[in-house]
VMD Tcl script that builds the backbone (N, CA, C; Angstrom):
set m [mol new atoms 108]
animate dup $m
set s [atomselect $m all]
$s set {name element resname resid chain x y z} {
  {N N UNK 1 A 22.872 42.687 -37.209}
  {CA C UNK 1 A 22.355 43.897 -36.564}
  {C C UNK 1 A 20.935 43.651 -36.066}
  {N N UNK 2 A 19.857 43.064 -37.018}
  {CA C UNK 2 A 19.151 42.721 -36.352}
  {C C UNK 2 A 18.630 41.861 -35.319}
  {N N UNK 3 A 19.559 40.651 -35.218}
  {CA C UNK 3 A 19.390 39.841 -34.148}
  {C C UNK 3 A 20.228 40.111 -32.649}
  {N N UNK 4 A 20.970 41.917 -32.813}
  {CA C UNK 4 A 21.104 42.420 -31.697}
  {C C UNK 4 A 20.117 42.628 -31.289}
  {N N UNK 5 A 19.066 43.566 -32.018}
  {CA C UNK 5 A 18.244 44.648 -31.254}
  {C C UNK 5 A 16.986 43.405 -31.392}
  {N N UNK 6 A 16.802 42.796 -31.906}
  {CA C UNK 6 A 15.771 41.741 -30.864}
  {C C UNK 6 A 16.161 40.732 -29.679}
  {N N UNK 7 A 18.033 40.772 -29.147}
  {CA C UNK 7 A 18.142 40.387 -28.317}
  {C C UNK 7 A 17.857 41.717 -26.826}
  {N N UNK 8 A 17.568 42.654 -27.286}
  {CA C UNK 8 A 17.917 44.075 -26.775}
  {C C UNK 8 A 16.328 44.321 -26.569}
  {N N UNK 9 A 15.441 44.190 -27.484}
  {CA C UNK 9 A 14.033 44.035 -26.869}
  {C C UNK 9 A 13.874 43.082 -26.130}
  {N N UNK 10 A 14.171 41.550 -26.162}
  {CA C UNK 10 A 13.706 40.650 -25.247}
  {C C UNK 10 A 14.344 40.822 -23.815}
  {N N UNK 11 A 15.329 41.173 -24.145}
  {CA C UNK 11 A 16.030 41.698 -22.223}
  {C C UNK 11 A 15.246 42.917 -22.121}
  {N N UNK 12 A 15.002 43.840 -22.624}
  {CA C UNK 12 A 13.995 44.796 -21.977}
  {C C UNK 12 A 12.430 44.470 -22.022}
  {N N UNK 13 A 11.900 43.539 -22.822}
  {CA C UNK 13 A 10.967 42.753 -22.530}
  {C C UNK 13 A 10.675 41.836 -20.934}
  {N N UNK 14 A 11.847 41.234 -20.832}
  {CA C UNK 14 A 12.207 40.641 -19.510}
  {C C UNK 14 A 12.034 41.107 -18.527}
  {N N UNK 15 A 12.430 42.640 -18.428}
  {CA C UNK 15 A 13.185 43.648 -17.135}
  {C C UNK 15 A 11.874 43.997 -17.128}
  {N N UNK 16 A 11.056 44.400 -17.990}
  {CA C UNK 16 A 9.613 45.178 -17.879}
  {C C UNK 16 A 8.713 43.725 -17.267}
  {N N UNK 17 A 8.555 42.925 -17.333}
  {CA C UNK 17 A 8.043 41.637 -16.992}
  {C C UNK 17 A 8.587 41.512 -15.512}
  {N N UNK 18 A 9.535 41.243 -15.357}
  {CA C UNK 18 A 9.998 41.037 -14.066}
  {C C UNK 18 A 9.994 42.289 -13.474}
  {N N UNK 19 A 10.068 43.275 -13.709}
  {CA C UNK 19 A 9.739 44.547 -12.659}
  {C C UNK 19 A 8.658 44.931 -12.319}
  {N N UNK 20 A 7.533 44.328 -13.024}
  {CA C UNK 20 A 6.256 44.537 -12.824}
  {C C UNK 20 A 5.847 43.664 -11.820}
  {N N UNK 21 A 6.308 42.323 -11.698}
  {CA C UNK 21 A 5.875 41.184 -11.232}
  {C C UNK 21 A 6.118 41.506 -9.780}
  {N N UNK 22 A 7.584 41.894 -9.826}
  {CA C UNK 22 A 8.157 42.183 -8.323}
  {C C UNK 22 A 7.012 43.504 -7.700}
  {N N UNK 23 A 6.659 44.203 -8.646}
  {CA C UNK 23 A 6.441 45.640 -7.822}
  {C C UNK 23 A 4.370 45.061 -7.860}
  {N N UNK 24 A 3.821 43.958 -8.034}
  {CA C UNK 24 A 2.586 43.965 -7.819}
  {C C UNK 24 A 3.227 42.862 -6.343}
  {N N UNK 25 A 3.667 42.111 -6.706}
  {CA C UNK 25 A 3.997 40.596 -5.808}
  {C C UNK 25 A 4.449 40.832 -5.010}
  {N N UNK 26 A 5.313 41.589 -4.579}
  {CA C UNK 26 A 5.957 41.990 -2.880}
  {C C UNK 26 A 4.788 42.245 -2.325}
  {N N UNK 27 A 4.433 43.447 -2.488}
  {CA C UNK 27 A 3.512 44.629 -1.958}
  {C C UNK 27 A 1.955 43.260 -1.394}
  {N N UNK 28 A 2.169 42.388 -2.280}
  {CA C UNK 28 A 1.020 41.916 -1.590}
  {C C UNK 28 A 1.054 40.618 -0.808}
  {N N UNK 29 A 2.643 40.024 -1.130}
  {CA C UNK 29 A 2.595 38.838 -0.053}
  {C C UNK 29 A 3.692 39.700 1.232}
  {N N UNK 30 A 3.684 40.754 1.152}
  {CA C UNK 30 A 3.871 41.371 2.759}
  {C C UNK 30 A 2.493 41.853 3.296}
  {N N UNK 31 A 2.011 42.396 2.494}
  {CA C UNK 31 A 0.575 42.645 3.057}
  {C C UNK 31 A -0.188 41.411 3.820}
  {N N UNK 32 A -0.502 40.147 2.988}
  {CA C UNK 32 A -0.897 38.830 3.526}
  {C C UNK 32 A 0.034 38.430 4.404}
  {N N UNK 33 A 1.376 38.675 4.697}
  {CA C UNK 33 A 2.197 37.988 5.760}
  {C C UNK 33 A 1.821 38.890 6.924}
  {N N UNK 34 A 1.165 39.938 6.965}
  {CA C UNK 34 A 0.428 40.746 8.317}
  {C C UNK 34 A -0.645 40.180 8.578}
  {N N UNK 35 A -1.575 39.448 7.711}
  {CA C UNK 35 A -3.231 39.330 7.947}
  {C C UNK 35 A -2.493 37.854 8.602}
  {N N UNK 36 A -1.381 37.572 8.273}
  {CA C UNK 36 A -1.219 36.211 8.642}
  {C C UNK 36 A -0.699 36.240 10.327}
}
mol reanalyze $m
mol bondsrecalc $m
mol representation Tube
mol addrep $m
């Protein structure tokens, strides 16, 4: 049981990591692909 719910934090560990990444990192290499 417990080595569900720490597989269950690290995928929502993940999703919060990678959704953050995407939502700073787009926004700014489209921005620089205009100055470009």
């Amino acid at each position: 049981m417990n080595t569900a719910l720490d597989v269950v934090q690290l995928s929502r560990l993940q999703f919060g990591l990678t959704a953050m990444y995407h939502f700073l990192f787009v926004p700014l290499t489209l921005g620089l692909a205009v100055l470009l």
